[in-house]
Backbone as CSV, one residue per row, in Angstrom:
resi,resn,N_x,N_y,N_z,CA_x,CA_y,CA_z,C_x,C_y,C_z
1,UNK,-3.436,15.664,-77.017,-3.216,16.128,-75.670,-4.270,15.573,-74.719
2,UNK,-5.140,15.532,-75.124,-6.371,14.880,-74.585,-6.507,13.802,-73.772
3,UNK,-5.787,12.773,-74.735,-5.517,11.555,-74.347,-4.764,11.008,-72.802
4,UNK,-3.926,12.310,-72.625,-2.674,12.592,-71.357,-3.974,12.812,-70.232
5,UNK,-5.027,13.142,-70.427,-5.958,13.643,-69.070,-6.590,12.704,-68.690
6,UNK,-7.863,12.436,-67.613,-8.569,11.338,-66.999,-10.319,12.718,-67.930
7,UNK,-9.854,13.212,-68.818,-11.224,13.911,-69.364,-11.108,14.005,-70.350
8,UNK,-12.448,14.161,-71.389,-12.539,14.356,-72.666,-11.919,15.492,-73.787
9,UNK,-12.046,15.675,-74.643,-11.241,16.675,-75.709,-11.997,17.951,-75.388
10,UNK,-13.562,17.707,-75.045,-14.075,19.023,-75.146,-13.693,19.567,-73.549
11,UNK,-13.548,18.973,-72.206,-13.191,19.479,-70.879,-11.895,20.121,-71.051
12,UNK,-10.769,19.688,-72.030,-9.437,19.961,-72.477,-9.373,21.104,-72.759
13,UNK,-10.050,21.268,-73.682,-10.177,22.840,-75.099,-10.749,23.265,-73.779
14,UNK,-11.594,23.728,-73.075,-12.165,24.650,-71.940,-11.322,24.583,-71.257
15,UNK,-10.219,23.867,-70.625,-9.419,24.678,-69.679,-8.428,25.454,-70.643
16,UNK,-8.174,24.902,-71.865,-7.035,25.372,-72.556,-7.580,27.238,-72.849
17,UNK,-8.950,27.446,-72.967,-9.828,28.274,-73.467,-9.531,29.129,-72.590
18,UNK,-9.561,29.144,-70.979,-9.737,29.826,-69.741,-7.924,30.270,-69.434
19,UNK,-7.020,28.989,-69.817,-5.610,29.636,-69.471,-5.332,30.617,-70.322
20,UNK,-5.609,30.359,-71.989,-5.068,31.372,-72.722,-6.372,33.004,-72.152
21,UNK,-7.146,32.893,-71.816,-7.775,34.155,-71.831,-7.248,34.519,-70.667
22,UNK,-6.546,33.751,-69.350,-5.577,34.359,-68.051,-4.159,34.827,-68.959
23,UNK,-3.776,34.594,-70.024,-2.569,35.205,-70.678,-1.436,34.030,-70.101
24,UNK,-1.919,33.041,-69.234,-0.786,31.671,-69.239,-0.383,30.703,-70.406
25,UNK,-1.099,30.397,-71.453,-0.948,29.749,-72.444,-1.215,30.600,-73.743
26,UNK,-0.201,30.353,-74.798,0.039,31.291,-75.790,-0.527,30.065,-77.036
27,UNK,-1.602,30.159,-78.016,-2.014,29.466,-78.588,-1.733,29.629,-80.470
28,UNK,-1.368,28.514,-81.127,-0.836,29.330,-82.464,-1.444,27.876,-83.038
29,UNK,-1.651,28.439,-84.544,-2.836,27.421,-85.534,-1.054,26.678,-86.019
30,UNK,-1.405,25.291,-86.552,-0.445,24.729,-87.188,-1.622,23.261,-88.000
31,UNK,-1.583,23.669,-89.500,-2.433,23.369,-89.715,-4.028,23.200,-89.470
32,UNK,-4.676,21.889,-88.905,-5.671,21.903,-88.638,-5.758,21.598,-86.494
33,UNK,-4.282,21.742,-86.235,-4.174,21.489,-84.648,-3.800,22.906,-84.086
34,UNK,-3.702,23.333,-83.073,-3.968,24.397,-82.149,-2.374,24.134,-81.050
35,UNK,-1.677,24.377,-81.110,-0.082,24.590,-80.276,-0.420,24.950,-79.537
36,UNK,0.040,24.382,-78.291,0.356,26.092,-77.049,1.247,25.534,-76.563
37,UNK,1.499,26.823,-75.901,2.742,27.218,-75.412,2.744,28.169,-73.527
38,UNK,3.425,27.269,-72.784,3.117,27.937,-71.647,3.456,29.549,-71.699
39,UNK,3.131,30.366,-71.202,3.989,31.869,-70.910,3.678,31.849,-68.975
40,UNK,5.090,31.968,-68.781,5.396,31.311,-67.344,5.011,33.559,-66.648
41,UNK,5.169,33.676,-67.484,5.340,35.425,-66.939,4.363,36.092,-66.090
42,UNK,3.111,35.411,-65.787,2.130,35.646,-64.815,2.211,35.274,-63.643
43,UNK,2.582,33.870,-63.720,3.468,32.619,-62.594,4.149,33.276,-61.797
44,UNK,4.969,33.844,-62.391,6.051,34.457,-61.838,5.519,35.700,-60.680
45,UNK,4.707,36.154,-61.057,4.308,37.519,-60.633,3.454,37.324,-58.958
46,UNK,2.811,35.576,-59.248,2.271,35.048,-58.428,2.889,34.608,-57.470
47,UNK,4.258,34.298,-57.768,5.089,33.366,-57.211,5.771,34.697,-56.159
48,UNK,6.279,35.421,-56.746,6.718,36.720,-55.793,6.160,36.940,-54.936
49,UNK,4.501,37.197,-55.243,3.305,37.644,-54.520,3.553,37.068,-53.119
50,UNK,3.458,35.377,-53.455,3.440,33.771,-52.175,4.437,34.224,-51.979
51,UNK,5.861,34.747,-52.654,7.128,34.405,-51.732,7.315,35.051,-50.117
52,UNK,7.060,36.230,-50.247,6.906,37.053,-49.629,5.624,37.179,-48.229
53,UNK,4.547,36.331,-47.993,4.045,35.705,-47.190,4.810,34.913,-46.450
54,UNK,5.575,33.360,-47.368,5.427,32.425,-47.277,7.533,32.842,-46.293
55,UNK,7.517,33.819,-46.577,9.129,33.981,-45.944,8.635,35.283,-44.474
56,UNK,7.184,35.790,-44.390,6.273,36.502,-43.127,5.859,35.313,-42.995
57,UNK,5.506,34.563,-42.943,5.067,33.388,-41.978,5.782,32.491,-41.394
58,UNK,6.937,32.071,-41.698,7.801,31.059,-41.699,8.411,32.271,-40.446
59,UNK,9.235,33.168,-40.713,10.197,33.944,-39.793,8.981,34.068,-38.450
60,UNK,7.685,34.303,-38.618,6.871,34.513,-37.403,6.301,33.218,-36.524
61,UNK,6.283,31.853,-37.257,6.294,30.897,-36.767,7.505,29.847,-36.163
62,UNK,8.562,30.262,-36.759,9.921,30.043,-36.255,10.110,30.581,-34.536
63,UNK,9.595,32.165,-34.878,9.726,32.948,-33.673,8.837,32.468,-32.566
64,UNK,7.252,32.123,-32.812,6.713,31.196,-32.215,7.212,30.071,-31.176
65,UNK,7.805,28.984,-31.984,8.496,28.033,-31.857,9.608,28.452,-30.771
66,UNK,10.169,29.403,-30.931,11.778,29.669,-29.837,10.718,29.932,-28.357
67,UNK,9.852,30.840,-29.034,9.287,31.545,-27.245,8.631,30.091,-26.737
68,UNK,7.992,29.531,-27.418,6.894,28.315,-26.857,8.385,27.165,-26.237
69,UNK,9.527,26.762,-26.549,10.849,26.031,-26.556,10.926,26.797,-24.958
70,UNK,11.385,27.946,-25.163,11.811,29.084,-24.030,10.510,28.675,-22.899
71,UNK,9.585,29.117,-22.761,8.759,28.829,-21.958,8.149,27.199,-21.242
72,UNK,9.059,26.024,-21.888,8.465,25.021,-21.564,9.581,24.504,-20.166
């Protein structure tokens, strides 16, 4: 996996170290190599979080846009 980055094996294993302890990457022994596996289920939770800004900002800058149109 290592090889796929512009960084070494040990910068790799430390981010891999930091996602699985956020509960984003699910890690399982297979032999002498280390699997993971995304778990998208936090993402998600984040993604709701942004949606919901990102659909209050858009409707209030839209509204922006008509009055500033209206006034020129």
């Amino acid at each position: 996996m290592a090889a796929k980055f512009a960084m070494g094996r040990t910068a790799v294993s430390k981010h891999l170290t930091i996602l699985k302890e956020a509960g984003l990457v699910v890690g399982r022994k297979v032999g002498r190599e280390t699997r993971y596996q995304l778990n998208a289920a936090p993402l998600r939770e984040v993604q709701e979080w942004v949606s919901f800004y990102e659909r209050f900002w858009t409707e209030r800058i839209d509204r922006l846009k008509e009055l500033l149109e209206e006034n020129e």
